[in-house]
N, C-alpha and C positions, 0 to 999 in steps of 0.2 A: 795424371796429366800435367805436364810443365804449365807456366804462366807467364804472359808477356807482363813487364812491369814497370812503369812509366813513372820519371820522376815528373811532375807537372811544370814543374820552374825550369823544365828545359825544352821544352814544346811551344809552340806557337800557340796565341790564346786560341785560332781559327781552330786548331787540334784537339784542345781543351773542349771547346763548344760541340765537339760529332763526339767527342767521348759522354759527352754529358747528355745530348740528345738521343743518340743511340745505347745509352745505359739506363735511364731513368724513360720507362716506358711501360704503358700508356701513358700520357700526360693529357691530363681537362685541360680545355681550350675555353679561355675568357676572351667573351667577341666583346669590345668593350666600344660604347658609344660615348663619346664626350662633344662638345660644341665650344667653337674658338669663340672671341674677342670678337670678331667679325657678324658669329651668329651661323659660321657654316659650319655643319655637322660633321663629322668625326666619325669611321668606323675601322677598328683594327682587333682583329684576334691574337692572343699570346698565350702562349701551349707552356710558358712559367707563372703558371694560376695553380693558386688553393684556397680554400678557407683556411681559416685561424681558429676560433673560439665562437662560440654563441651567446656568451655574457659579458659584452656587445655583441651582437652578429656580426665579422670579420670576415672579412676577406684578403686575397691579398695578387696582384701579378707582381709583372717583372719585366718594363722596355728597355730595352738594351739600346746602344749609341749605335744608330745607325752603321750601317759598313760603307755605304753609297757617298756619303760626305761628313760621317764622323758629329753631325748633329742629335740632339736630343729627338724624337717622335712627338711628332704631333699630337699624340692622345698625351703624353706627359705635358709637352707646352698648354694646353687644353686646361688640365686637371690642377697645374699650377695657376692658372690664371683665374678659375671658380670656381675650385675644390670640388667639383664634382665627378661623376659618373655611373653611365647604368653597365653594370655585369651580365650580359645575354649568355644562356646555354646555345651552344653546338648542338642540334640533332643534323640525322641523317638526310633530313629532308633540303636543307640551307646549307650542304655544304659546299656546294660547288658557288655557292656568294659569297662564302667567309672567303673560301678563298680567292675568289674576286678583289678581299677588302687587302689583301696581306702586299701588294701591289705599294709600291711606295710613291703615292700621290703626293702633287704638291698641295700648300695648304689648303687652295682655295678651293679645291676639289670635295665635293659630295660624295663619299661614298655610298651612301644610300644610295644616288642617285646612278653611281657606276654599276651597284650590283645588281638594282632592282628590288632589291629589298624594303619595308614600308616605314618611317619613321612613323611612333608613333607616341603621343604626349603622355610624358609621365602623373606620379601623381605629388611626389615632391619636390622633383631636382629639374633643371633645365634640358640635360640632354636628353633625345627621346630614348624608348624603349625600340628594340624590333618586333613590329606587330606580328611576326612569322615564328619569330622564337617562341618555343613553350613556357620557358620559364626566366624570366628577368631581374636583377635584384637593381633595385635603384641606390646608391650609396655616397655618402658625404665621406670626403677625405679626413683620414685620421693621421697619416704620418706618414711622411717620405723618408727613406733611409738609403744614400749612396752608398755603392759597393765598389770600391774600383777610383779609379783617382779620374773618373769624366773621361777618359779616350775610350777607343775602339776596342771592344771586347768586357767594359761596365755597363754597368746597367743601376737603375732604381728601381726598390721594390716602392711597391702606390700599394700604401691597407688602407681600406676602406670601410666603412662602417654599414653594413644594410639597416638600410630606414625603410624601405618599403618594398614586399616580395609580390611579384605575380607567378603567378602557374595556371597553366591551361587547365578547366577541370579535367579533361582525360587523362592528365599526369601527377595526379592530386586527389589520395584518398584516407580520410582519417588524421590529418596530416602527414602522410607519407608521403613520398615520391615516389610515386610507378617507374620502375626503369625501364620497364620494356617497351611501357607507353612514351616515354620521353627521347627514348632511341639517342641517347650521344656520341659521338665520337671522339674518338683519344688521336691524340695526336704520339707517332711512331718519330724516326731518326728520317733526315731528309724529307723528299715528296710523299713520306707511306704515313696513312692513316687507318684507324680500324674501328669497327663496328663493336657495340660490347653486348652481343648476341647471345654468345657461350662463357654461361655465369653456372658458379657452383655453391654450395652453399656449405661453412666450416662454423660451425655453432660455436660460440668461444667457452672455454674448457673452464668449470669452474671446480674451485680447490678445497 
């Protein structure tokens, strides 16, 4: 079978980005709560989330410069201003709020408040946790890293350090995490997202 074959440096970054969203899939969705200078809460999901490492517990997203007017996001202005923030899983039960949060509010707007979702007080950091969410990681800033020269189509990765984990006990046994119990969603290319229902299981081969 032939192959379409794209040199990148000759496409629009806008092109660049549906290659990269519709190629790299599923992708974990980090609903991330932070709290401005003002004291008004913060809530935005970003489907460019991973963890890093566990020695520190690590994590890591990725806000890109707005398309709307070419500014930074409000959960990065947030996170620069008191190095904080709490990391919330996606289940299936909250998802039609994340995507309430993904709405590009101005600042002084609540998004708890838009989605209906419950803020609820952490046990280290300032910004709340979501009291709906199963599982929350609370995290102090460890390092900002820009990609891109700050216009339309960069972004910053935000790693963060978790200092304090919650988990619902229903998704929480032996230290494991129950997936089935925890129900998340990945986020697909444009509007599609998917349930992670149909899991198999490939023993890693040893030599």
């Amino acid at each position: 079978m032939s192959k379409i074959s794209i040199n990148t440096k000759e496409i629009p970054f806008q092109d660049r980005y549906k290659l990269l969203i519709g190629s790299i899939i599923p992708r974990p969705i980090g609903f991330v709560s932070t709290i401005s200078e003002n004291g008004v809460y913060n809530l935005a999901p970003f489907s460019f989330f991973n963890g890093i490492c566990s020695n520190p517990m690590t994590v890591l997203f990725c806000p890109v410069i707005r398309s709307s007017d070419g500014q930074e996001k409000d959960t990065l202005k947030n996170i620069k201003n008191n190095k904080e923030f709490v990391v919330n899983i996606v289940s299936e039960e909250i998802a039609s709020q994340m995507n309430q949060c993904s709405a590009e509010y101005p600042p002084d707007v609540d998004e708890f408040k838009q989605s209906g979702l419950t803020p609820e007080k952490s046990t280290m950091v300032k910004p709340p946790l979501i009291k709906e969410a199963k599982i929350s990681m609370e995290c102090k800033l460890h390092q900002l890293v820009q990609v891109g020269d700050g216009g339309l189509g960069s972004a910053t990765v935000v790693i963060g350090e978790v200092i304090y984990f919650h988990a619902n006990e229903e998704v929480y046994k032996d230290g494991k995490i129950i997936s089935s119990k925890l129900k998340p969603i990945g986020r697909m290319g444009g509007a599609e997202y998917c349930k992670t229902t149909d899991v198999f299981s490939l023993p890693r081969p040893t030599l």
